[in-house]
C-alpha positions in Angstrom: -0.1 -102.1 -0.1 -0.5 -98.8 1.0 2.3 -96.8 3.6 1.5 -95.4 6.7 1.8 -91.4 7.8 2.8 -90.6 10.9 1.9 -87.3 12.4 5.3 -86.7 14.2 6.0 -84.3 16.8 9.4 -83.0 17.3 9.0 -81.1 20.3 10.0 -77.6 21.0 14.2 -77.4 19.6 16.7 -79.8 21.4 16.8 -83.0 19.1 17.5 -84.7 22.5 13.6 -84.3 23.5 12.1 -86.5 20.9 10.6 -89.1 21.6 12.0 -93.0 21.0 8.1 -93.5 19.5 9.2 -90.6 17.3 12.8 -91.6 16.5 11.6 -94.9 15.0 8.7 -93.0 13.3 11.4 -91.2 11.5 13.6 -93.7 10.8 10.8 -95.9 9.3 9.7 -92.7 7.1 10.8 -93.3 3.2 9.0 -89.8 2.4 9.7 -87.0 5.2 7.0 -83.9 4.7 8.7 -80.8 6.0 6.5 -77.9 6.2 7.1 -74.4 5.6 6.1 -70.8 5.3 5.6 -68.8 2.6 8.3 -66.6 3.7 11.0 -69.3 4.4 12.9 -71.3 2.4 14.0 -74.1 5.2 11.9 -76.1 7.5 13.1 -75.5 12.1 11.1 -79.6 12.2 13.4 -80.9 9.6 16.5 -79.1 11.6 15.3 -80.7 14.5 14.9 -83.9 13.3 18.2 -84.0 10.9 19.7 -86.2 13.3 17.4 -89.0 13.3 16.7 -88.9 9.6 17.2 -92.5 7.6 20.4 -92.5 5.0 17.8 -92.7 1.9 15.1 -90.9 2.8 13.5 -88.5 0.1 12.8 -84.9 1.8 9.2 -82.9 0.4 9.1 -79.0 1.5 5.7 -78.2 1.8 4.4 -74.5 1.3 1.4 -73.8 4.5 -0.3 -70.8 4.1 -1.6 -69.1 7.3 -5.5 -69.9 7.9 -7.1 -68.6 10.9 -9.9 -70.6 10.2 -9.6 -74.2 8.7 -13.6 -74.8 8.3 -13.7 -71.8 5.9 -10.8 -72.6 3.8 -10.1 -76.0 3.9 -8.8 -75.9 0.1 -5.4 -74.0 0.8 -4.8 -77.4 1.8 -5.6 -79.8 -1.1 -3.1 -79.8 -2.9 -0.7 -80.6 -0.1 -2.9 -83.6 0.8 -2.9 -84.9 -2.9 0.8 -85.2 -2.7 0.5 -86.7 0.5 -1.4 -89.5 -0.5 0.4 -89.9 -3.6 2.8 -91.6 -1.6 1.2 -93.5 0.4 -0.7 -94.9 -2.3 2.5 -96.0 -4.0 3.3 -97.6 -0.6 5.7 -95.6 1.0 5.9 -94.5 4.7 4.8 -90.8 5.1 6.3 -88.9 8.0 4.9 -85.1 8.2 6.8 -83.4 11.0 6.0 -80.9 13.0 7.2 -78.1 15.9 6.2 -79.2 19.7 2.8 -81.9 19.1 1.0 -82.6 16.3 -2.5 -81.9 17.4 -1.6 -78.7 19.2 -1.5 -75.3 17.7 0.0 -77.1 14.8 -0.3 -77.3 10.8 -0.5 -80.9 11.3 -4.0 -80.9 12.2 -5.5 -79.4 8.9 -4.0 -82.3 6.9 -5.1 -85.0 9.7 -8.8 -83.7 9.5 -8.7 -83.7 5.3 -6.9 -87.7 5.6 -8.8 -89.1 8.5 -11.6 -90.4 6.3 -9.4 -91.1 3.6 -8.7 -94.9 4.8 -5.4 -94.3 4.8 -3.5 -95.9 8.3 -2.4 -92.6 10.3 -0.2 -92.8 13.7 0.0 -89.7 15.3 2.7 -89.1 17.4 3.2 -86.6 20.6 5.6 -84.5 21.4 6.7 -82.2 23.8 5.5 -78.9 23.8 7.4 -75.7 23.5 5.9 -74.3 27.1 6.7 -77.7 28.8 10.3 -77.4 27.9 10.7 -74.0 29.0 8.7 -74.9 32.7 11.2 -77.8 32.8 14.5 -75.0 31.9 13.7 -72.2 34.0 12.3 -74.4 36.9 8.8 -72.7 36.7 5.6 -75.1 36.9 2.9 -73.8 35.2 0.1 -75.2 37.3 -0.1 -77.2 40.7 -2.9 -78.1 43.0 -6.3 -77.4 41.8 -4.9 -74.2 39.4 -7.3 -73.3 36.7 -4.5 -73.1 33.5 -4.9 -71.1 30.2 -3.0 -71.6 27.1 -3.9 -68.5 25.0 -2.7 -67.7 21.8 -1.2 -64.1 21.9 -2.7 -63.7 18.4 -6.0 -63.6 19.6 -8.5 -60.5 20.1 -7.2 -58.4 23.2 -10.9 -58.6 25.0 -10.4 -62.7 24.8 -7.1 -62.8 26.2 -8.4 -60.4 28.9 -11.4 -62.6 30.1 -9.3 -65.6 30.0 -6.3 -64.2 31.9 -9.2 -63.2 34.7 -10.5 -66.5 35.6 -7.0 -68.2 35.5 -4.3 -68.7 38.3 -1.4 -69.2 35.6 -1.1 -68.7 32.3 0.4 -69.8 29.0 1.0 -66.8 26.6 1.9 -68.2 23.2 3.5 -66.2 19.8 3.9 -62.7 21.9 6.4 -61.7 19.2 3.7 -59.2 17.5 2.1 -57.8 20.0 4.3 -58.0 23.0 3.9 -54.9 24.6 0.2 -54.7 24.5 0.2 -58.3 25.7 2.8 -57.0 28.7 -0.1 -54.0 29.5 -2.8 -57.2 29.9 -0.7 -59.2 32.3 -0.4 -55.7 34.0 -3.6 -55.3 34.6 -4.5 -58.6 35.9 -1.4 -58.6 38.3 0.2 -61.4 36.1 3.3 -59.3 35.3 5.6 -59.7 38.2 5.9 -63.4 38.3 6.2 -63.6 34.3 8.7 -65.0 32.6 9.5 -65.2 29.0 11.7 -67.7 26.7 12.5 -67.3 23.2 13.8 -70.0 20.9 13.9 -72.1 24.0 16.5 -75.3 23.2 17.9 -73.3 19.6 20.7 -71.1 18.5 20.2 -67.7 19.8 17.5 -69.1 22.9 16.9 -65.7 25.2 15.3 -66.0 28.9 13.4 -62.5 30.3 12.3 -62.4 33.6 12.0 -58.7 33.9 9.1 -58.8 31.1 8.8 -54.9 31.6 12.2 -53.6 31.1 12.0 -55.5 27.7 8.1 -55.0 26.5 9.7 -52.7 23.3 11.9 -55.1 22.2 11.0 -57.0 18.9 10.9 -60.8 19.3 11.1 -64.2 17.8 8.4 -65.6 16.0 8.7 -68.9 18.7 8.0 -66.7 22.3 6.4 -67.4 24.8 5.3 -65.9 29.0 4.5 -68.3 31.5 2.7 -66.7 34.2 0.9 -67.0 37.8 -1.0 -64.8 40.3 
């Protein structure tokens, strides 16, 4: 009998903002996938989740490269996925973790894409993400009434993030940390600066709140920033 893997989303940093859906996911999880970067040699989900983790469970680091595009290099991921379903095969209970939810911005959704027509059993699990946590700590809601919301990658070409920031009332500016201060000249220009407000590591060791964007748009940031924003 084969196991089951559970896409499990441990939200943005507080262990206390799991869900009990993902708490039981965890705890039911012989095999515990934690990803992580080339560069790093420890995983933030597996951190998060270290709490909830059962007595016996058997932790797998998993290496992700960075793909900008999944379609054209769906192979980086193969080998990942073998391993994967190694496990299952051999019955056990898969849980892959993963930073805020599963199917947003997140790692997760390469291998769900590559296992979906694998007939394996697969429960994905939400989470909270990061920008909802730091609305709900700095008392800031990113859209009400009939607001027109974008979540834009900070990542992305500077003429996208322009024509998006346009037609929005609020905005969600995610992974500012390598181009922060052209991404502080944008919100400039589109009157989006003076009601900005970033949060770093928001629910971690060393979390940082800006609400004067401006007087800080040279400093270098963490990896896991983000500006909420309105007109």
């Amino acid at each position: 009998m084969q196991g089951i893997f559970y896409g499990i989303g441990v939200g943005p940093g507080d262990p206390e903002l799991l869900t009990v859906k993902a708490i039981n996911a965890i705890k039911n999880s012989e095999i515990i996938i934690a990803p992580k970067t080339e560069k790093k040699s420890d995983s933030l989900a597996l951190s998060i989740a270290a709490p909830y983790l059962r007595a016996d469970v058997q932790i797998v680091y998993q290496t992700f490269l960075m793909v900008k595009d999944f379609e054209e290099s769906p192979n980086f991921f193969e080998d990942n996925v073998a391993e994967i379903l190694t496990y299952i095969r051999a019955g056990k209970n898969v849980g892959f973790l993963t930073l805020g939810d599963p199917l947003f911005f997140s790692t997760y959704i390469y291998i769900f894409k590559l296992l979906k027509n694998s007939g394996v059993q697969i429960e994905t699990i939400a989470g909270v993400p990061a920008f909802l946590a730091i609305a709900a700590k700095i008392g800031y809601p990113p859209a009400y009434g009939n607001d027109i919301l974008s979540i834009i990658p900070a990542t992305a070409d500077a003429e996208k993030i322009s024509a998006a920031l346009k037609v929005s009332d609020a905005a969600v500016l995610m992974k500012v940390y390598k181009n922060f201060g052209e991404i502080v000249e944008l919100l400039d220009n589109e009157k989006l600066l003076e009601n900005a407000a970033l949060v770093s590591r928001c629910g971690l060791e060393g979390e940082k709140i800006i609400t004067d964007i401006n007087a800080h748009k040279d400093e270098k940031l963490n990896y896991l920033s983000t500006i909420l924003t309105r007109k």
